[in-house]
C-alpha positions as a printed NumPy array, in Angstrom:
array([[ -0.78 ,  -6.439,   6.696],
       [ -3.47 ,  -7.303,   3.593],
       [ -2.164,  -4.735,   0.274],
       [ -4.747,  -2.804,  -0.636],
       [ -6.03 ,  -3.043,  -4.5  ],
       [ -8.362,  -0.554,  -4.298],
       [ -9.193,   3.548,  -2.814],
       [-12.31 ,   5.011,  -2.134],
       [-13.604,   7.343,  -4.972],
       [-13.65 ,  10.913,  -3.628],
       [-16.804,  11.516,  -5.637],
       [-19.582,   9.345,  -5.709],
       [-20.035,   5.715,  -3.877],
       [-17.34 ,   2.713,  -4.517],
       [-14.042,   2.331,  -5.235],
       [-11.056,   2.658,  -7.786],
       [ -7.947,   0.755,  -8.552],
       [ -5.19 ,   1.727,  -6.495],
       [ -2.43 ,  -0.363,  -7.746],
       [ -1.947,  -3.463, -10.758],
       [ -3.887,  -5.914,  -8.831],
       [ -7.143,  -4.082,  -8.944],
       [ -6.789,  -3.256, -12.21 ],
       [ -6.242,  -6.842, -13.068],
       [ -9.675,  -7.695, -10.59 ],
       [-11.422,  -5.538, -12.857],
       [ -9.886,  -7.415, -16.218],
       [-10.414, -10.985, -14.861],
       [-14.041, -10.304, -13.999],
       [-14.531,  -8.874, -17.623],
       [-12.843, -11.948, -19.278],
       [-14.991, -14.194, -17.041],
       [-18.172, -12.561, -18.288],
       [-16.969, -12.79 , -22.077],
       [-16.37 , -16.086, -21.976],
       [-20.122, -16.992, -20.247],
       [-21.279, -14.851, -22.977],
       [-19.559, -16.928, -25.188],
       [-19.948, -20.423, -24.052],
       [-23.691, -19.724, -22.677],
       [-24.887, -17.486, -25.665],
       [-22.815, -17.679, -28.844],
       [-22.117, -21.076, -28.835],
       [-25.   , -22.321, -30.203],
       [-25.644, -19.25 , -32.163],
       [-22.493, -20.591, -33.946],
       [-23.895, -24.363, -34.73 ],
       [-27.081, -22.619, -35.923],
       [-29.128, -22.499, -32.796],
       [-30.486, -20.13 , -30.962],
       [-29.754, -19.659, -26.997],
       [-32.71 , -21.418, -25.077],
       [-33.855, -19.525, -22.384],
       [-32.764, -21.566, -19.845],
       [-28.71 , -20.829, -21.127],
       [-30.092, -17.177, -20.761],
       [-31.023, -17.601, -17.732],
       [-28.096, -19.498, -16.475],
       [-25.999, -16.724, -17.734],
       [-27.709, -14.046, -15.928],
       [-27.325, -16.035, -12.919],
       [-23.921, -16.64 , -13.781],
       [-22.94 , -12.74 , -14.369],
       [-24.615, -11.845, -11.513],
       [-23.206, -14.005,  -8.493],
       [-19.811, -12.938, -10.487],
       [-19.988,  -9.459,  -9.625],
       [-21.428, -10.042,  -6.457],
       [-18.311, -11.73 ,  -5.694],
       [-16.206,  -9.354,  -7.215],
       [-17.959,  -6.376,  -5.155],
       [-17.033,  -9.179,  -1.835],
       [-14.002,  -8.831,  -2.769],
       [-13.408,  -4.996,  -3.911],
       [-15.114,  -4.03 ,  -0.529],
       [-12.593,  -5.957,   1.447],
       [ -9.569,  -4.91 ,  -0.588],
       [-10.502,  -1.031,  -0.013],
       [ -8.524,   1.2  ,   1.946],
       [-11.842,   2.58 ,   3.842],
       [-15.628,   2.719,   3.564],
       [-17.57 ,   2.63 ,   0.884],
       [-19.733,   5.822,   1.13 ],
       [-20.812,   8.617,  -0.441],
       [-18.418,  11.44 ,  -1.059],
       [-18.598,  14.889,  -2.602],
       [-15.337,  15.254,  -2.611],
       [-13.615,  18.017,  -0.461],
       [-12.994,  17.22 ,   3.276]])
């Protein structure tokens, strides 16, 4: 049987980190996205340049297929749906 890494909120619609291993999802997919930032954006904002718009665009791209996958991935590490909840019952 698959660990779970993360538990359905009881308010609201998603999930949180259950255990280390969702907590360190969440970190990985934030280190990820700094370092696009960095390598897409800053980069040449450090040699003097600034981003074209394709790099922006790539980036956004980028970012957003990442969390995408990350969502793949929370939603099949979840102990249960993802719904809303008001809490209570």
């Amino acid at each position: 049987m698959s660990e779970f890494w993360f538990k359905p909120k009881t308010h609201g619609y998603g999930a949180a980190p259950r255990n280390w291993k969702g907590w360190a999802a969440i970190l990985l997919v934030i280190l990820v996205s700094l370092a696009l930032v960095g390598w897409l954006l800053l980069l040449p904002l450090a040699s003097g340049n600034v981003p074209s718009l394709g790099r922006i665009l790539l980036f956004l791209v980028l970012d957003v297929a990442l969390i995408i996958a990350f969502i793949v991935i929370a939603r099949k590490k979840t102990d249960g749906d993802w719904r809303w909840r008001w809490g209570g019952k």
